[in-house]
N, C-alpha and C positions, 0 to 999 in steps of 0.2 A: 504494500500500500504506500502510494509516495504525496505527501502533503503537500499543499503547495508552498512556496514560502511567499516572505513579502519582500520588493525590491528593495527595501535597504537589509536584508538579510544575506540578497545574493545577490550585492555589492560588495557588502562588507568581507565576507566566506570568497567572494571571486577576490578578490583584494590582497586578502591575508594569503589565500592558498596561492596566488601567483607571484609573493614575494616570500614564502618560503620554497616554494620549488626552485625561485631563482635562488638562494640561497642555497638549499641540497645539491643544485646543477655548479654555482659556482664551489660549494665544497668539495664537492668529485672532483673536479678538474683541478683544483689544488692537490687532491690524492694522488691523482694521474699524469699530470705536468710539471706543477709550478711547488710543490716543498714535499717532495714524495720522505727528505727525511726525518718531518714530523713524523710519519709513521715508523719509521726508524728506531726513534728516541720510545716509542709507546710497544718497541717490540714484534710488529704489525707489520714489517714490510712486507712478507711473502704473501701478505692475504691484502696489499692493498687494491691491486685491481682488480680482484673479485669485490672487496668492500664499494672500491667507489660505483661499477657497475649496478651493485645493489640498492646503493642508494640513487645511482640514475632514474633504476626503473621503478624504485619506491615513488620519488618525487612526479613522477612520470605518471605514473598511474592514481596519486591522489589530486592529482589536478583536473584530471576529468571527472566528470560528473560521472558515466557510468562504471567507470574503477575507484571514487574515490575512499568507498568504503576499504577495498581492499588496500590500495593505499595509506591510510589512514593506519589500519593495522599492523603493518609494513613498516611504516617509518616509525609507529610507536615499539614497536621490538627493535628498531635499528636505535634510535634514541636510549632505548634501555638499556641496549650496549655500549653507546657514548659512557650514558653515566658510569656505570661500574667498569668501563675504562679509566675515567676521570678518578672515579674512587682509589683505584688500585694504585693510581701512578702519583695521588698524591693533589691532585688537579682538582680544582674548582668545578662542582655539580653543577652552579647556577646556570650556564649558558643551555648546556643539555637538556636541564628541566624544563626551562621556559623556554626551549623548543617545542618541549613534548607536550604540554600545556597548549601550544599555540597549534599545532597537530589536533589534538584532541578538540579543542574551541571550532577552528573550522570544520571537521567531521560533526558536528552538533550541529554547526549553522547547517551546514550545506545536508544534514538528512536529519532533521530530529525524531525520526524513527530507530535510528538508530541501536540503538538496545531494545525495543521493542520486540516482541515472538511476532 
């Protein structure tokens, strides 16, 4: 069952989710190009280009409307990896959180069925 929303709902959810996707699009490519030895220092080289791929097609997929549940999903397991990377190494939670936070707020807007059976 899909509700309908109201246009400053899906403003605000196209908004948010389009500048966090740029942001996961430009974190990959920081994995993949431009400082691959922050992965390095976290342990993590051998798995960065599968990680950043993952988070391509996480961001990729919660930005449409009919993937973004699953997206949504995606990027909150990828996020929970962040953090208890962060944990482990010593490294500030907050940026990770209030990614995840901001994942989870658009996934609301944009389906508030969401949790729903």
């Amino acid at each position: 069952m899909k509700t309908n929303l109201s246009k400053s709902k899906k403003v605000i959810g196209w908004s948010i989710a389009g500048t966090l996707t740029a942001f996961y699009l430009f974190s990959a490519t920081g994995k993949l190009f431009l400082h691959p030895e922050q992965m390095q220092q976290m342990n993590l080289a051998n798995w960065r280009i599968i990680i950043a791929l993952g988070e391509i097609a996480s961001a990729l997929l919660f930005l449409f409307p009919k993937t973004n549940k699953y997206g949504t999903l995606l990027l909150s397991s990828y996020m929970g990896g962040a953090i208890i990377i962060h944990m482990t190494s010593g490294m500030s939670i907050a940026m990770p959180a209030i990614f995840l936070i901001l994942v989870w707020v658009v996934g609301f807007l944009r389906n508030p069925e969401f949790l729903k059976s």
